[in-house]
N, CA, C and O atoms as a GROMACS GRO file, in nm:
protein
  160
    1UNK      N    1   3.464   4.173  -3.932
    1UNK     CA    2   3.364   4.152  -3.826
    1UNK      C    3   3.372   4.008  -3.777
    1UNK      O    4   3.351   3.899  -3.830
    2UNK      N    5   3.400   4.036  -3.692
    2UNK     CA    6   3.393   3.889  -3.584
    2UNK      C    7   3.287   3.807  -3.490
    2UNK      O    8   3.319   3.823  -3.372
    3UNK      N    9   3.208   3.751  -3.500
    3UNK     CA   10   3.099   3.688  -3.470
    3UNK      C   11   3.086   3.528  -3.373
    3UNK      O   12   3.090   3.414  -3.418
    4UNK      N   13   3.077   3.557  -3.277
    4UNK     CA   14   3.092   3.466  -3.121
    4UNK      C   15   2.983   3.442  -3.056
    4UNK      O   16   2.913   3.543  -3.039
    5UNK      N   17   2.946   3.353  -3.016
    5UNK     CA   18   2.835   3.308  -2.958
    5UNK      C   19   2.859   3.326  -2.830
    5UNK      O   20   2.943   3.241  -2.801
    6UNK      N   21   2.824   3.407  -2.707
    6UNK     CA   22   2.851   3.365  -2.611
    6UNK      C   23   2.742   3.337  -2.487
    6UNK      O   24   2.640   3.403  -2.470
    7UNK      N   25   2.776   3.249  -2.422
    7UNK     CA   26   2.642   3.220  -2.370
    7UNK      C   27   2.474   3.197  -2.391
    7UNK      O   28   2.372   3.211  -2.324
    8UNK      N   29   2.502   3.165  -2.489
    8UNK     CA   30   2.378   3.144  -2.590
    8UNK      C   31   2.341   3.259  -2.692
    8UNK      O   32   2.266   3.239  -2.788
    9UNK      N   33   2.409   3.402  -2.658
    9UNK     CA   34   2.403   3.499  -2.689
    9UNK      C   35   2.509   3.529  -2.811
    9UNK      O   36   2.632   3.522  -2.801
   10UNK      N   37   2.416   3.573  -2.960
   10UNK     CA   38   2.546   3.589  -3.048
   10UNK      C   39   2.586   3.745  -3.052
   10UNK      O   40   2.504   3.837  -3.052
   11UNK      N   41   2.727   3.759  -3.056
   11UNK     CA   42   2.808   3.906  -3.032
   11UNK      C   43   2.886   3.948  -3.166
   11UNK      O   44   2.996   3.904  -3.197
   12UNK      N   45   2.830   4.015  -3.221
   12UNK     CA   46   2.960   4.085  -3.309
   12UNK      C   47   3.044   4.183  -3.298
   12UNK      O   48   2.992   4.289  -3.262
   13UNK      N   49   3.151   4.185  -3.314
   13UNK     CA   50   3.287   4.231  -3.296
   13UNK      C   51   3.331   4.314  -3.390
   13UNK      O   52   3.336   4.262  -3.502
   14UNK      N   53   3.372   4.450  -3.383
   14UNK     CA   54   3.467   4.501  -3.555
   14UNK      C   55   3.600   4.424  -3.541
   14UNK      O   56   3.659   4.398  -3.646
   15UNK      N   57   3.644   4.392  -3.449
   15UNK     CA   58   3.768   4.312  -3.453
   15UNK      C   59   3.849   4.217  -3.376
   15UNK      O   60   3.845   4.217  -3.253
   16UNK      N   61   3.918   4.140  -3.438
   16UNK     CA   62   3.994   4.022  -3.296
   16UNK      C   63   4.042   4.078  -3.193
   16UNK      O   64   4.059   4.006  -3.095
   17UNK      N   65   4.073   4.198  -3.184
   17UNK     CA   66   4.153   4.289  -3.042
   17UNK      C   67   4.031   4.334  -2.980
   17UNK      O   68   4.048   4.361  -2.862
   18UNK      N   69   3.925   4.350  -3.017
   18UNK     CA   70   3.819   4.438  -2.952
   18UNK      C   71   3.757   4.311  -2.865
   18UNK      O   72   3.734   4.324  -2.745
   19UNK      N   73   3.734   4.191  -2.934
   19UNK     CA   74   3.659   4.086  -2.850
   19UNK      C   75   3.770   4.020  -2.759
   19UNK      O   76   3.733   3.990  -2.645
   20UNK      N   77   3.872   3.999  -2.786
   20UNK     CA   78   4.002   3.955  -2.712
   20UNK      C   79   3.944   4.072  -2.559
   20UNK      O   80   3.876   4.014  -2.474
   21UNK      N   81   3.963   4.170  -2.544
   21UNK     CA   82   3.927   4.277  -2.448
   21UNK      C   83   3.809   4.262  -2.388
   21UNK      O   84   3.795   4.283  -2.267
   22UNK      N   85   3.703   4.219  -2.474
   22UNK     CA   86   3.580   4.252  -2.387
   22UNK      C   87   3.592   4.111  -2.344
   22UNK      O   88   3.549   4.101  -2.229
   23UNK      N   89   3.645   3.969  -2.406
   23UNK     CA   90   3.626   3.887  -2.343
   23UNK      C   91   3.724   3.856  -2.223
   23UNK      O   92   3.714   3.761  -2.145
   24UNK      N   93   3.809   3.943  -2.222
   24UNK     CA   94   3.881   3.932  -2.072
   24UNK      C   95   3.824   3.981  -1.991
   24UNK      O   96   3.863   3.938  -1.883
   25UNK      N   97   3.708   4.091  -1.975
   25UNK     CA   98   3.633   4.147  -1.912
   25UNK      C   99   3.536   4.086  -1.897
   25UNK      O  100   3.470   4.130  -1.803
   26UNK      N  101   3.485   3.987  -1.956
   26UNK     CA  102   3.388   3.909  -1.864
   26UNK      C  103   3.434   3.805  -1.830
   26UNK      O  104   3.368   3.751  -1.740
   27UNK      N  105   3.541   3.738  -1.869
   27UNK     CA  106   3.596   3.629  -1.781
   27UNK      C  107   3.613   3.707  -1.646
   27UNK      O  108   3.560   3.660  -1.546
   28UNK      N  109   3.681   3.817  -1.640
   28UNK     CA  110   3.763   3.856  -1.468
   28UNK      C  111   3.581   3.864  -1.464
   28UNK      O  112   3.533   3.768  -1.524
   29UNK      N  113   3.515   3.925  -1.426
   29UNK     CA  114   3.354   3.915  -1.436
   29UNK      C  115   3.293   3.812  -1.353
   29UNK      O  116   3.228   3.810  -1.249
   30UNK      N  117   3.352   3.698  -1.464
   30UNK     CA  118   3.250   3.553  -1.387
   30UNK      C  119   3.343   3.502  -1.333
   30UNK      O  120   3.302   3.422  -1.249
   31UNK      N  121   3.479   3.506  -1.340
   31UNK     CA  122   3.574   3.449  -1.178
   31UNK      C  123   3.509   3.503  -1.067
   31UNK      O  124   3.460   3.440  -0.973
   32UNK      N  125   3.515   3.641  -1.087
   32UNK     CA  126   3.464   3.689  -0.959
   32UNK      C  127   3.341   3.602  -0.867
   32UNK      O  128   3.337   3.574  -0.747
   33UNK      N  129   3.230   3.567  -0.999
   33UNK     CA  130   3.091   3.530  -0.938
   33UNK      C  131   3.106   3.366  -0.878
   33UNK      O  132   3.074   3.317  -0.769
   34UNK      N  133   3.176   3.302  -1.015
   34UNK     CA  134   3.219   3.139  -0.922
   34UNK      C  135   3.309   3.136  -0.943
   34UNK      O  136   3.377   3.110  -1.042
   35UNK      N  137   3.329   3.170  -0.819
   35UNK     CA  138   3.510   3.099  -0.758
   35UNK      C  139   3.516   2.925  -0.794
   35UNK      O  140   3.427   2.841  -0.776
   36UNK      N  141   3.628   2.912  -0.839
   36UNK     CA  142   3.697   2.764  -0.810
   36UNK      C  143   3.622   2.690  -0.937
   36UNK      O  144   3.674   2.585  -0.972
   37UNK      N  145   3.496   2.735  -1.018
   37UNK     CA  146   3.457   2.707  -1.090
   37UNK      C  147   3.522   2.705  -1.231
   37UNK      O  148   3.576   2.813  -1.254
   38UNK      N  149   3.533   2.624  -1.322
   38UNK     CA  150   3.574   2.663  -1.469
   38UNK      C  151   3.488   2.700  -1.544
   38UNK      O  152   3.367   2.677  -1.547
   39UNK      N  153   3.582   2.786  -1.636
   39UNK     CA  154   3.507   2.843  -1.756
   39UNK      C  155   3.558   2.815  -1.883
   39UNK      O  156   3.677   2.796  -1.906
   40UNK      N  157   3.467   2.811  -1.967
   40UNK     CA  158   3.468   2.716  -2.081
   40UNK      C  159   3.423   2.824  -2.141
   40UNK      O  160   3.396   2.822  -2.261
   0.00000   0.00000   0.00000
């Protein structure tokens, strides 16, 4: 179990491939919302 804070928000994971996935899905997510902006 894998355990990530994100956005102030803590997330647990059954695994490094499962959060790897969902966290590409909210990166493409918040590109969408700010452009030109970075994400950290």
């Amino acid at each position: 179990m894998i355990v990530k804070k994100i956005k102030g928000v803590v997330v647990s994971f059954p695994s490094e491939k499962i959060m790897k996935e969902i966290l590409d899905e909210l990166n493409i997510e918040e590109e969408n919302k700010k452009e030109g902006q970075e994400i950290k």
